[in-house]
N, C-alpha and C positions, 0 to 999 in steps of 0.2 A: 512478408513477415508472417504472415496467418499461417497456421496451419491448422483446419477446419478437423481433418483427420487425426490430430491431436487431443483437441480438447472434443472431440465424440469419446475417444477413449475414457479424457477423464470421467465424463457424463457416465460411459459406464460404469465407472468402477464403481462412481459414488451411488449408482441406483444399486448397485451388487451390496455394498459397505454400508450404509445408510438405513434407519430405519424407514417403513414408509413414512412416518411424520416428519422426520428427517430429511429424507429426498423432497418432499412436497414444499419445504423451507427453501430448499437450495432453490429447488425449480424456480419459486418465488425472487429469492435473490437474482438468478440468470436475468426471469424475466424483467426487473430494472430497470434492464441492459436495451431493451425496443425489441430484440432481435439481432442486437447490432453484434457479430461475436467478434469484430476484430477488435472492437473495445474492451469486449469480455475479454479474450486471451491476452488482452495488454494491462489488462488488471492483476489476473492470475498471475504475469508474472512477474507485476510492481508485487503483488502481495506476498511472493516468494521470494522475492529481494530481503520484503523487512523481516519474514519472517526466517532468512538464512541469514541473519546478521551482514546482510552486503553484501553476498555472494549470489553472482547471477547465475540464475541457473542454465543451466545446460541441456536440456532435456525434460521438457512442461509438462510432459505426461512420467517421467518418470520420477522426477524431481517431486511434482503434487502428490503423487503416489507416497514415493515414503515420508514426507514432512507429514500427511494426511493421519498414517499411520500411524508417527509417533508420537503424533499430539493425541490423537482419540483415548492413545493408551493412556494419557496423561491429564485431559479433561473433559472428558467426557463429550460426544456428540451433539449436545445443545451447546455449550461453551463455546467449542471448537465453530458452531454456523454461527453465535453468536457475535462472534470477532469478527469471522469472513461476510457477514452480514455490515458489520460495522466499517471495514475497510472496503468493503464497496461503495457506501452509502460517500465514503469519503473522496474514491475514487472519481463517482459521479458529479460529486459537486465539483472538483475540480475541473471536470471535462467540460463540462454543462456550463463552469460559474456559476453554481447555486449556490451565493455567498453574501447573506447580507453584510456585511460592513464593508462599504464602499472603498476603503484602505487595501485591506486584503482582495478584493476583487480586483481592482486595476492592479496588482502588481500579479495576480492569476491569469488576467488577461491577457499583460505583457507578456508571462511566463510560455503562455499559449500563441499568442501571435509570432514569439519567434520561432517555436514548436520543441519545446523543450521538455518533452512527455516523459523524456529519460531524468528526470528528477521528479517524478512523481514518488515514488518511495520515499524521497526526503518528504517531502512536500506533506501522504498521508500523514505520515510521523508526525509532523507539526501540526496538524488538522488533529488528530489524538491529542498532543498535547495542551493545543487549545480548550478543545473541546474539556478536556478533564484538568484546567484549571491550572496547569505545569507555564504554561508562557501564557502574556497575553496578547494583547493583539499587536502591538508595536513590538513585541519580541517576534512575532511570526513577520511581519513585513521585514522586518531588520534580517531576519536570517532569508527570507526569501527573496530579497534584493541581493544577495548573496550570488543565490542560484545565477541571476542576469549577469552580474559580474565577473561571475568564471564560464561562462556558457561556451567561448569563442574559443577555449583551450581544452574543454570539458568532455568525458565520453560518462558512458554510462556507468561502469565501475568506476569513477572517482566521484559520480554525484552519491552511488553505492557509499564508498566509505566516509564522504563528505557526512551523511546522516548518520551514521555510526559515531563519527566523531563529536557530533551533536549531542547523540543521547548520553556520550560517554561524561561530556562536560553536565547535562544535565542532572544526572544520576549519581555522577560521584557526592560523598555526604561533605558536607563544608566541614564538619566534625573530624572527619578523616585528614583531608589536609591540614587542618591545625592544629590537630595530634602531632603530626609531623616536625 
């Protein structure tokens, strides 16, 4: 699954794109990681999932490149490491289980011992929405009992649009349906 020769690319581009205080961030972010890069490029491309609305990408060097570019145009380069900073940090604790509330842990752990890393895009998503006060904690166990539940039928673009489907419920206004 690695491709080591991939994400040096992306390393370039982002020292070429990047300011130095900028790249010095990222480096930071990388380093997180131990050294570990098969974890890193299994982040990059949970975080290309949520940030393509569910759509896996295809091409990790090419795909990063233009998502890269069209965010920068749109929030500027501390934002932009700001978020990828943030969806690491999320990534990490799932990999790691660096999660205090023992609820959420054991169903992380399950989620992990059967190796179901292909629902990490839902999974950060839920980890944001915790984190910033959208579900609480028995909303994240309840949708990530979920994950366990369809796992045996499950590939990686259905846990993709399983989390779309999430935020689509979460985000719609109650206002708007009963307008209706």
């Amino acid at each position: 699954m690695s491709n080591y020769a991939e994400l040096e690319k992306i390393f370039d581009f982002l020292n070429l794109e990047l300011t130095e205080e900028g790249y010095a961030f990222f480096v930071n972010i990388k380093r997180s990681f131990s050294g570990n890069l098969t974890v890193f490029e299994a982040f990059i491309r949970s975080y290309l999932i949520i940030q393509k609305n569910g759509e896996l990408p295809e091409d990790l060097h090419f795909d990063f490149v233009n998502y890269f570019h069209e965010m920068l145009e749109l929030q500027g380069e501390e934002s932009l490491l700001e978020q990828f900073a943030k969806y690491a940090k999320y990534y990490l604790m799932l990999h790691f289980e660096y999660i205090e509330s023992s609820e959420i842990k054991e169903v992380i752990s399950e989620i992990n011992r059967n190796d179901l890393k292909i629902a990490y895009p839902f999974l950060m998503e839920l980890m944001d929405d915790l984190e910033n006060s959208r579900i609480d904690e028995n909303a994240f166990v309840s949708l990530a009992l979920n994950i366990l539940e369809m796992m045996e039928n499950a590939d990686e673009a259905e846990f993709a649009r399983f989390g779309l489907m999430v935020n689509q419920m979460l985000y719609n206004s109650p206002q708007e349906s009963r307008a209706s």
